[in-house]
C-alpha positions in Angstrom: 77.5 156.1 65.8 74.6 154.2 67.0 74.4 151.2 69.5 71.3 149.9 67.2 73.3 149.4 63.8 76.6 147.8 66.1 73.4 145.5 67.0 71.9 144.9 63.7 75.9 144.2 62.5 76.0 141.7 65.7 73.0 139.9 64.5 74.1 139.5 61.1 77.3 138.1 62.1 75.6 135.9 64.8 73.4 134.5 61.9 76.2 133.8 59.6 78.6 132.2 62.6 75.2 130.2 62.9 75.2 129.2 59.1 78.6 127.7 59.4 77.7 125.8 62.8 74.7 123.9 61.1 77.0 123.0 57.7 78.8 120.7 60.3 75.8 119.5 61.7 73.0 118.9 59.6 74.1 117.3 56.4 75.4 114.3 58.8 71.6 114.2 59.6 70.9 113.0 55.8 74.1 111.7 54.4 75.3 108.4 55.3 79.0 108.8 57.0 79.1 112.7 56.1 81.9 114.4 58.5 83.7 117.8 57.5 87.4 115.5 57.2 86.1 111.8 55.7 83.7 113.7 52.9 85.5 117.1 52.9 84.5 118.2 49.0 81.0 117.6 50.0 81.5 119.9 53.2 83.1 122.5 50.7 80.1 122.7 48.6 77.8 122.7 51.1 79.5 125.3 53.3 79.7 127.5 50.5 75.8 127.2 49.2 74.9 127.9 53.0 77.1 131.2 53.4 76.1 132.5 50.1 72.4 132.0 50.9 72.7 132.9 54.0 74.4 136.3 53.2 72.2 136.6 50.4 68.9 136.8 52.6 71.0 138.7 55.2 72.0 141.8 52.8 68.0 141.6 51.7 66.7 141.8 55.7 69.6 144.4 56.5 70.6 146.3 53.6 73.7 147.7 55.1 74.2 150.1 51.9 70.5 151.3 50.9 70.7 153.6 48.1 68.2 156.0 47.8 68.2 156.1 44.3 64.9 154.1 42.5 66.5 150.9 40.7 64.5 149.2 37.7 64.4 145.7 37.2 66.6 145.3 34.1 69.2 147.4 36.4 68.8 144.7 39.3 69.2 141.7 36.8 72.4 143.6 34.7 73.8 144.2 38.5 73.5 140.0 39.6 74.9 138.8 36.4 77.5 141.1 37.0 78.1 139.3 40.6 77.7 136.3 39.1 80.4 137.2 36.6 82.8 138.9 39.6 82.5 135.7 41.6 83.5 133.9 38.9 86.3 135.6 38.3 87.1 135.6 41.9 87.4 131.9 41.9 89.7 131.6 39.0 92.0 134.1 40.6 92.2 132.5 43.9 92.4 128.7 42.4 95.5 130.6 40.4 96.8 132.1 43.3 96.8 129.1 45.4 98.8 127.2 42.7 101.5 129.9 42.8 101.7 129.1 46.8 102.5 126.0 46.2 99.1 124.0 45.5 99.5 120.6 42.9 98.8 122.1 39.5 97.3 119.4 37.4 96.7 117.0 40.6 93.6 117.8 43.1 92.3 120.6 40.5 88.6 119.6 41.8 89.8 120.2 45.2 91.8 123.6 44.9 89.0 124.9 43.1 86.5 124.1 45.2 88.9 125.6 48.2 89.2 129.0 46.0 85.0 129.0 45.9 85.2 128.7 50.0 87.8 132.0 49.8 85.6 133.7 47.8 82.5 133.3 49.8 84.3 134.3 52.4 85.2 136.9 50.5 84.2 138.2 46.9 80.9 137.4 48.2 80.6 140.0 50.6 82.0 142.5 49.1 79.1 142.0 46.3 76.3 141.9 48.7 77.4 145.2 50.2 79.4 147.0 47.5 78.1 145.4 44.6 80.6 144.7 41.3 81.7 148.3 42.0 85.6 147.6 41.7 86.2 150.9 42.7 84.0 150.8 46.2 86.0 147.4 46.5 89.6 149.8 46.5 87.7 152.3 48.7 86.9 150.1 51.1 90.0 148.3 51.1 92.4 151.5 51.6 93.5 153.0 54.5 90.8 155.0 56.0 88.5 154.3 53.2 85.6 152.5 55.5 82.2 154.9 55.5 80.2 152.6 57.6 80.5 150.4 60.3 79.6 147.7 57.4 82.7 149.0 55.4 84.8 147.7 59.0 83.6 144.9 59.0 83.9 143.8 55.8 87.5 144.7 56.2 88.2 142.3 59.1 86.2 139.2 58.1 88.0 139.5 54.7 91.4 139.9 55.9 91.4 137.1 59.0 89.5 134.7 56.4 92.8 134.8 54.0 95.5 134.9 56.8 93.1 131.8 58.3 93.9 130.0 54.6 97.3 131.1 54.7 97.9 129.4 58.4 96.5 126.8 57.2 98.9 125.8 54.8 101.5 125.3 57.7 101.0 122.2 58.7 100.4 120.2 55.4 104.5 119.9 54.8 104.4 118.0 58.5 105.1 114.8 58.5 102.6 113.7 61.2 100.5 111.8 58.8 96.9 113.4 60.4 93.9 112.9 58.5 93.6 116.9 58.0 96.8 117.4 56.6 95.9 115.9 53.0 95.0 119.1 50.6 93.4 121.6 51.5 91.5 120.3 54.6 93.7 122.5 56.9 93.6 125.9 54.6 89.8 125.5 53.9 89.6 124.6 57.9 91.9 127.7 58.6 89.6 130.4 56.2 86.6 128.9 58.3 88.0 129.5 61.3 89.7 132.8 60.2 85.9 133.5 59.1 84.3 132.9 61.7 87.1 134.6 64.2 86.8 138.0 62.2 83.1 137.7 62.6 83.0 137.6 66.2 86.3 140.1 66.0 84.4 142.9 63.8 81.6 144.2 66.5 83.8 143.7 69.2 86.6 145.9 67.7 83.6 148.3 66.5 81.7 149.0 70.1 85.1 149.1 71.7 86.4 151.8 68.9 82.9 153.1 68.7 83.7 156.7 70.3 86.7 157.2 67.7 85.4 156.0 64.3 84.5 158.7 62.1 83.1 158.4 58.8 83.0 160.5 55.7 80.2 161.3 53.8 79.5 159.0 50.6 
């Protein structure tokens, strides 16, 4: 394995723990009393524009997966409206999900839904930037010793420590302590971004250290 991809994988991440630092600070810079707690559904949708984008232009500059097959254009298109289909999808599972865990049904729809576009960015997201809708790749990837790349890792880790982020999140929210970030779903969508961020500071770490006993199959 090669220092120079752990360090193109570290600047990725760097980038996208960047992307989530600036969600919290800019918009407060052009919207009157905009804070991640008092205007939360705002921060939702703005936090999940910025990662998509952000991961977006990052798979472009990177391309963790390159194929060297030669791709036309109506392929390219049929592929994102595939994604766009897939992360779709995503959202409605999650929102469903998160209702059968305990999240009001009828009440707060705009806000669970919103939650369950966070998760998948965190996500569904990924996993179509570097897998693309291959459902398949996705159950690879997701197996035990299915990772080929150091990519395939990472995706791994910043997916799994984003949902057990949402899922610690939910603790607190039965609490009587009457905080500000206890009303739905401040503390899950809180706890993904944190869970997030942790598995992308987590991933290259646990790669260089593991470096000399990762092995990879051929694709």
């Amino acid at each position: 394995m090669k220092d120079s991809e752990i360090k193109r994988l570290l600047s990725a991440h760097i980038f996208c723990v960047f992307s989530i630092i600036l969600t919290t600070v800019v918009p407060s810079l052009f919207l009157e009393n905009f804070s991640v707690l008092g205007t939360h559904l705002t921060w939702l949708c703005i936090c999940s524009i910025c990662v998509t984008i952000v991961n977006i232009i990052l798979y472009i500059i990177f391309k963790p997966n390159p194929s060297s097959k030669r791709i036309s254009f109506a392929h390219k298109v049929t592929r994102f409206l595939k994604c766009c289909v897939y992360f779709f999808i995503s959202c409605i599972l999650f929102h469903g999900i998160i209702v059968l865990y305990g999240a009001p049904l009828i009440e707060s729809v705009l806000e669970t839904f919103l939650f369950a576009v966070l998760l998948s960015t965190f996500t569904t997201l990924q996993c179509l930037c570097m897998l693309g809708p291959n459902i398949q790749a996705w159950i690879r990837v997701f197996s035990k010793n299915g990772a080929m790349s150091i990519w395939d890792n990472s995706l791994q880790i910043t997916t799994m420590c984003s949902i057990v982020g949402a899922w610690l999140g939910a603790f607190p929210i039965p609490l009587d302590w009457d905080r500000p970030w206890q009303i739905w779903p401040i503390s899950c969508s809180l706890g993904a971004t944190f869970g997030y961020v942790a598995g992308l500071i987590i991933a290259p770490l646990w790669i260089y250290w593991n470096r000399k006993k990762l092995t990879y199959k051929s694709r």
